[in-house]
C-alpha positions in Angstrom: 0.0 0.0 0.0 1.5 3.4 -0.7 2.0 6.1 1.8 -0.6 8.1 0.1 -3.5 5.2 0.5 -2.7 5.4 4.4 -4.6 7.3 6.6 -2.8 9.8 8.9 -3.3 9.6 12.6 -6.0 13.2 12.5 -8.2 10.9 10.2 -8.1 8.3 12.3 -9.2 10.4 15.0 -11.9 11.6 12.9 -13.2 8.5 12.2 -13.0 7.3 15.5 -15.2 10.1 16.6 -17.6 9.5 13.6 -17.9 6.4 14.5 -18.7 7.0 18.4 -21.3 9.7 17.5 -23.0 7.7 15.0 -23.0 4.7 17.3 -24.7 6.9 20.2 -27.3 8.9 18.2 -28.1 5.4 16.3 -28.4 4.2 20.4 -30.5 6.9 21.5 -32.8 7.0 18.5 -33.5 3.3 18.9 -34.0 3.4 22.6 -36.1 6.4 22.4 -38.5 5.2 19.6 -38.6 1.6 22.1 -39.7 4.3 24.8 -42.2 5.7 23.2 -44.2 2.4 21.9 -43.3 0.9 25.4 -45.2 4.2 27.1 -47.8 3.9 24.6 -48.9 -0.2 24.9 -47.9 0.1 28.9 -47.7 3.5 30.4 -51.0 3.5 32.2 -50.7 0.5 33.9 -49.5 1.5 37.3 -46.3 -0.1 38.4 -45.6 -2.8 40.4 -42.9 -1.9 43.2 -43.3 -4.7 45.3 -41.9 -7.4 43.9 -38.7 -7.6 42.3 -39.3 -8.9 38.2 -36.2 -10.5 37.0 -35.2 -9.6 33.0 -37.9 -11.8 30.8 -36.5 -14.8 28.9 -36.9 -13.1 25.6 -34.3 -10.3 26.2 -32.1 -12.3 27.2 -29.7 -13.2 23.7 -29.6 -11.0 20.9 -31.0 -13.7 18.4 -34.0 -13.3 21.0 -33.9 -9.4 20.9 -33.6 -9.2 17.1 -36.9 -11.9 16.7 -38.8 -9.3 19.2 -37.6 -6.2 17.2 -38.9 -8.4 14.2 -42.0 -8.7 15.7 -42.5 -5.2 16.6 -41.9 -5.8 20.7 -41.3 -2.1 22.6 -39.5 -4.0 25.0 -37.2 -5.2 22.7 -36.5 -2.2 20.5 -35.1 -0.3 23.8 -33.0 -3.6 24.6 -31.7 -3.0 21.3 -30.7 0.2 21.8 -28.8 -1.1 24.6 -27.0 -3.6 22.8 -26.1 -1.0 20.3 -24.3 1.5 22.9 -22.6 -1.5 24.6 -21.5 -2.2 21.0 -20.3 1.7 20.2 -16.9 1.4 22.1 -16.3 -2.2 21.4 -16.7 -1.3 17.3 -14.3 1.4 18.4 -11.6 -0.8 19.6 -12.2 -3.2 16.4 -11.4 -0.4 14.3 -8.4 0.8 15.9 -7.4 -2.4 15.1 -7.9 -2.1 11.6 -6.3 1.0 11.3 -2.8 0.2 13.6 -3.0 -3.0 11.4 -2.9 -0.9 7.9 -0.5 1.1 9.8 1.9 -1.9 10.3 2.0 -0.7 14.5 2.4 -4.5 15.5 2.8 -3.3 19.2 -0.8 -1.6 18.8 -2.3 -4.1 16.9 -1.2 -7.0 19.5 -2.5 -4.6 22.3 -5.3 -3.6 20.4 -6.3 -7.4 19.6 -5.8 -8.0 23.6 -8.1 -5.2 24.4 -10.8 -6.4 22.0 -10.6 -10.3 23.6 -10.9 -9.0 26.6 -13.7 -6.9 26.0 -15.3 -9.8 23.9 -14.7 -12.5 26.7 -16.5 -9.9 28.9 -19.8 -9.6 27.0 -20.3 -13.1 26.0 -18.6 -15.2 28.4 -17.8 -13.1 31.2 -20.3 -14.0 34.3 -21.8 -11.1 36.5 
């Protein structure tokens, strides 16, 4: 690749910060339409405070999320908002990767690529 094709470190930056705007508004838009259909179908059935309700079984996976967004489920749509800002600074990390790697920073890539299996190992194995 020539030094021309290569992205300097500002536009990484840039892109970094594109990416980490466009992953939050995309986050907030999605939550707050899942708010508003949620507050439609259930806001005037007065809460239960009593009893503590555990997470339902159906947002539970994102296979199970993405069928319930499919199916038009309020409850769903803000759990994938969710998912989607969890996923903002993990994309993040991915593409640093990519860029150190086109850089040919070995140091940040293998630091980069420990960074993103940890992170990884966190969300989908990682116990709370």
């Amino acid at each position: 690749m020539s030094e021309r094709a290569r992205l300097s470190e500002h536009e990484v930056e840039q892109l970094i910060g594109r990416l980490l705007q466009v992953g939050v508004f995309l986050a907030a838009a999605v939550t707050l339409v899942g708010g508003i259909l949620l507050l439609m179908s259930q806001g005037s059935s007065p809460p239960s405070f009593s009893v503590f309700h555990g997470q339902p079984g159906n947002l539970t996976s994102l296979s199970l999320i993405l069928r319930g967004v499919r199916d038009g489920h309020s409850d769903s749509i803000v759990q994938l908002g969710i998912v989607l800002l969890i996923a903002t600074p993990i994309a993040r990390v991915a593409f640093t990767l990519v860029a150190f790697a086109i850089q040919r920073d070995r140091t940040y890539v293998l630091i980069t690529l420990l960074v993103l299996v940890l992170l990884l190992y966190g969300l989908l194995l990682g116990k709370a």
